[in-house]
C-alpha positions in Angstrom: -29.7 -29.6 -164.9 -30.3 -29.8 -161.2 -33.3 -32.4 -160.4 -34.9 -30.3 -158.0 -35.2 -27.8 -160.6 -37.4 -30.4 -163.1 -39.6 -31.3 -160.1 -43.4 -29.3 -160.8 -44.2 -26.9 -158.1 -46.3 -27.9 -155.1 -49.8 -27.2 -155.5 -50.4 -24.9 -152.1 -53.7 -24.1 -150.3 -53.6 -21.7 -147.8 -56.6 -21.6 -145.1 -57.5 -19.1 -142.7 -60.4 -17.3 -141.4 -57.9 -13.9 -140.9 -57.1 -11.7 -143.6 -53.4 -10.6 -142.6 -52.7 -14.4 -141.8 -53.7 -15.7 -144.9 -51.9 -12.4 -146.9 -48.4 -13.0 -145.2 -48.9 -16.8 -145.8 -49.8 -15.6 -149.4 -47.0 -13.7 -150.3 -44.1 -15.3 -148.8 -45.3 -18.6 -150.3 -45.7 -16.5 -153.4 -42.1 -15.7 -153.6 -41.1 -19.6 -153.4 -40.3 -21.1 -157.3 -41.3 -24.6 -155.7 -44.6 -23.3 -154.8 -47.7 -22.5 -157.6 -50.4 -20.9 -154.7 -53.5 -22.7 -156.0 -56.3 -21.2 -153.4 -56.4 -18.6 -150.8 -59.6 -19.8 -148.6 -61.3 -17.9 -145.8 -62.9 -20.9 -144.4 -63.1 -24.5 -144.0 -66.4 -24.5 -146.3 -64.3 -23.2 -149.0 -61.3 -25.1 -148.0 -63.8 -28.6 -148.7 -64.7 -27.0 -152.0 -61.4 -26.4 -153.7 -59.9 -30.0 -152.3 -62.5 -31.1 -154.1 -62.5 -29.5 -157.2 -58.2 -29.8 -157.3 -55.7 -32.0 -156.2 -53.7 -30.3 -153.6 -50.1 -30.8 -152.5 -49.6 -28.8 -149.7 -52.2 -27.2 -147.0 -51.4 -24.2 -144.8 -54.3 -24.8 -142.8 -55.6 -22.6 -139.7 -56.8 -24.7 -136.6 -60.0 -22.5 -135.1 -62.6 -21.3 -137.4 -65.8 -20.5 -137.8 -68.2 -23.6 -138.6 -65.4 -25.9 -139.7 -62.2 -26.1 -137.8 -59.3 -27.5 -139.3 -59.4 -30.9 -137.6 -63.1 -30.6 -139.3 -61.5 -29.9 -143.1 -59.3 -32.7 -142.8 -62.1 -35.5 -141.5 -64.4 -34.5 -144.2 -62.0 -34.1 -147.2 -62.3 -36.0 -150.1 -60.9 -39.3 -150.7 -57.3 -39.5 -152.5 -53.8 -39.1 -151.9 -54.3 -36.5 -148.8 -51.6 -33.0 -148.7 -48.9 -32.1 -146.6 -50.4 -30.6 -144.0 -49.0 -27.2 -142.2 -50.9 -26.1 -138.7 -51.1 -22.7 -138.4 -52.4 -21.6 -135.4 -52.5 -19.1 -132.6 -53.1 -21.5 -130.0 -50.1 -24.1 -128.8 -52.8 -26.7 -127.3 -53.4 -28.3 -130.6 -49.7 -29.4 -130.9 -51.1 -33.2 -130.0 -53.5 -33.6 -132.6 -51.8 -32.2 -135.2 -48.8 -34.4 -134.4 -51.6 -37.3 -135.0 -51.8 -36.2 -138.3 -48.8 -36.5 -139.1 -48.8 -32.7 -139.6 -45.2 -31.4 -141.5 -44.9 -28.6 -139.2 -47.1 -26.5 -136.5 -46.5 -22.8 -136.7 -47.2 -20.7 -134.0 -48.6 -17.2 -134.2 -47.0 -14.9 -134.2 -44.3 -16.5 -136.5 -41.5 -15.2 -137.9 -39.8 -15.4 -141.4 -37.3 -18.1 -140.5 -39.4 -20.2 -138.5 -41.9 -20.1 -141.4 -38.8 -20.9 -144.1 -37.5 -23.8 -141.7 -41.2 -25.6 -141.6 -42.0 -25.1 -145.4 -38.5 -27.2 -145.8 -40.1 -29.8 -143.4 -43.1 -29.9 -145.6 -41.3 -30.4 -148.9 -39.1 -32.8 -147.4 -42.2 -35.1 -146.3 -43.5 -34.4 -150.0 -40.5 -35.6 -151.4 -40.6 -38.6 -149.3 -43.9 -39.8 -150.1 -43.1 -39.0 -153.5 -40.2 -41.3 -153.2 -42.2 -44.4 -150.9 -45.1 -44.2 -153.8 -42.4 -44.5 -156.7 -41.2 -48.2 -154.7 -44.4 -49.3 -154.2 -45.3 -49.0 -157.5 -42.1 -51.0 -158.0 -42.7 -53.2 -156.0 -46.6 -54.0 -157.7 -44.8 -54.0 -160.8 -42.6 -57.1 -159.8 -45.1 -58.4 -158.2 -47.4 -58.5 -161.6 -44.7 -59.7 -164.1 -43.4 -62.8 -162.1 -44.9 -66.0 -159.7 -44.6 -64.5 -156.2 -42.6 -66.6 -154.0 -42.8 -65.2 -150.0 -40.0 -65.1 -147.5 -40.4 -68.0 -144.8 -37.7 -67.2 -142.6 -36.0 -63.4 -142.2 -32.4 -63.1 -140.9 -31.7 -61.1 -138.4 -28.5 -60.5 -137.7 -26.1 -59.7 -134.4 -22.4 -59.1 -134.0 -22.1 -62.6 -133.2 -24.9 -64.8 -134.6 -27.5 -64.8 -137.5 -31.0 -65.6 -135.7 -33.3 -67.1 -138.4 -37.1 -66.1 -137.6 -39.5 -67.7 -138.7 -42.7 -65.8 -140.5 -44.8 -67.8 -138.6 -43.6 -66.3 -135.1 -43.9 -62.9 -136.3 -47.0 -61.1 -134.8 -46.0 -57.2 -136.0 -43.2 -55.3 -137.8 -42.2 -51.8 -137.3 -40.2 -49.6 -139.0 -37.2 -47.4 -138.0 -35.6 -45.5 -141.0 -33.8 -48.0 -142.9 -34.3 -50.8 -139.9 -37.5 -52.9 -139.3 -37.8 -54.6 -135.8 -39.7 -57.9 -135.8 -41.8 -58.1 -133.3 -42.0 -62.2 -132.5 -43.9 -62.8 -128.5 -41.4 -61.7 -126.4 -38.4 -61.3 -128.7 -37.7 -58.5 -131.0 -35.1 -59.0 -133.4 -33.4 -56.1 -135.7 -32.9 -56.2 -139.3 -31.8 -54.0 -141.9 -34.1 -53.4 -144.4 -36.9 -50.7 -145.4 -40.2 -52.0 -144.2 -41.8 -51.6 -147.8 -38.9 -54.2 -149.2 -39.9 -56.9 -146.5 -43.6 -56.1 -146.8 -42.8 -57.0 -151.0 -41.4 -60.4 -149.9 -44.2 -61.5 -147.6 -47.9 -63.2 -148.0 -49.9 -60.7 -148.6 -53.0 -62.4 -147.3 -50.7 -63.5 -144.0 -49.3 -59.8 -143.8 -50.8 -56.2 -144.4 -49.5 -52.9 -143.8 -51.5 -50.7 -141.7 -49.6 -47.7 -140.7 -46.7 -46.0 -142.9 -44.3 -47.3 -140.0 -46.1 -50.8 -138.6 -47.3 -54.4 -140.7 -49.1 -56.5 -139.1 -49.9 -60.5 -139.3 -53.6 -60.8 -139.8 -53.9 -64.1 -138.1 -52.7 -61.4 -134.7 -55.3 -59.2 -135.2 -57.6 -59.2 -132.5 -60.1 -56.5 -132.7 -60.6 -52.8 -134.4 -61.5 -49.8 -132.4 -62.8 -46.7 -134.3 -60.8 -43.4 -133.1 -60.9 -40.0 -134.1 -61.1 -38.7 -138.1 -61.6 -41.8 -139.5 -58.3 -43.6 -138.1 -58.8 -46.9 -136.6 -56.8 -48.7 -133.4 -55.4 -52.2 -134.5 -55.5 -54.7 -131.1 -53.5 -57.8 -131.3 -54.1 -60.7 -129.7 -51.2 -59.8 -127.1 -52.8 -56.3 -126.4 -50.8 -54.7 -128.1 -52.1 -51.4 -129.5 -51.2 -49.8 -132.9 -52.7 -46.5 -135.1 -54.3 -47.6 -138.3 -54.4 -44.4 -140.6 -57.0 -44.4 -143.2 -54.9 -44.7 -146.1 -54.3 -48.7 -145.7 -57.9 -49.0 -144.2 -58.8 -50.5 -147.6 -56.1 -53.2 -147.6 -56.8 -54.6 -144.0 -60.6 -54.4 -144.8 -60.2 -56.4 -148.0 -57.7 -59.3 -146.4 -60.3 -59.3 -143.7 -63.2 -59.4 -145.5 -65.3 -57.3 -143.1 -66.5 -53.5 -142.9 -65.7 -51.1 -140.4 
């Protein structure tokens, strides 16, 4: 049997404030076998009230609305794994912010049928690829639980003609790029082919802690924390350089740190 067919439909909230927005969203969603159409809200109050009550896959959510936008929905949501989000919106000035949410697609209105087909694909896809980063992790805690941790001290980083070995000690921030991370060491950067979450498994946690889906950093670089907007936070090394902190690793960097914020 095809996998995709065993996978359990997306649990789908649909948000929006005008009734023949939310009924097109509503039936063509309907007609989807991957989709089960959990909620159908009018507003963001109602919107709060069912991500509460249900865990929530995916979230057509309208931007302008009365009371509670759907910037507003988002901030105040309950705590958990958050949805796939989907902007839908009549307005293209949002396009920013909702890129800073990572967003899984931004439909304009009016919208068509294919351009509505083409972003539910984007949002499944990022589903299935935090479905897939959340299945290594929890690898990677397992093998971390049933054996002595022992942490990398140097990384190799290899060239076409020369294997540069860095030390973990020079390394001030890591970023990934698909199946690449780029270690960011002063003025150097040096390219190495791995997944970020497999390096992350192989370093001191208490010397290294992920803050972003794409960026690790060394604590001993960390500078200050700057509160930004819904929560986020801005990481500042001690080089000035600037990276996003998203909420979801905001425990881990607070408990290595031992400090609020």
């Amino acid at each position: 049997m095809d996998e995709r067919r065993r996978m359990p439909p997306l649990r789908t909230v649909v948000v929006d404030d005008e009734p023949p927005a939310r009924r097109k969203l509503a039936r063509w969603l309907g007609q989807d076998d991957g989709i089960e159409l959990t909620a159908v809200c009018a507003d963001g109050r109602e919107a709060l009230d069912v991500l509460a009550a249900t865990a929530v896959d995916l979230l057509f959510l309208d931007v302008q609305m009365p009371e509670l936008s759907g910037f507003d929905v988002l901030a105040h949501r309950p705590a958990g794994p958050p949805p796939v989000v989907v902007f839908a919106t009549a307005h293209d000035t949002y396009a920013m912010d909702a890129f800073q949410h990572h967003a899984a697609g931004y439909l304009l209105k009016p919208y068509d049928r294919a351009r509505f087909e083409t972003t539910l694909a984007q949002a499944k896809a990022q589903h299935a690829g935090r479905a897939a980063q959340a299945a290594e992790d929890a690898l990677v805690h397992m093998l971390r639980t049933v054996q002595p941790p022992t942490y990398l001290q140097h990384i190799a980083a290899r060239t076409a003609d020369r294997v540069d070995l860095v030390h973990v000690d020079q390394i001030d921030w890591i970023e990934a790029s698909g199946n690449y991370v780029t270690l960011h060491a002063g003025t150097r950067q040096h390219l190495v082919r791995q997944t970020l979450t497999r390096i992350v498994a192989q370093l001191d946690p208490r010397q290294f802690v992920r803050i972003h889906r794409s960026a690790v950093v060394r604590v001993d670089r960390v500078a200050s924390l700057l509160r930004a907007s819904h929560g986020d936070l801005t990481v500042t090394l001690r080089d000035g350089t600037l990276l996003p902190m998203s909420r979801t690793y905001k425990e881990q960097l607070r408990g290595v740190l031992a400090v609020g914020f």
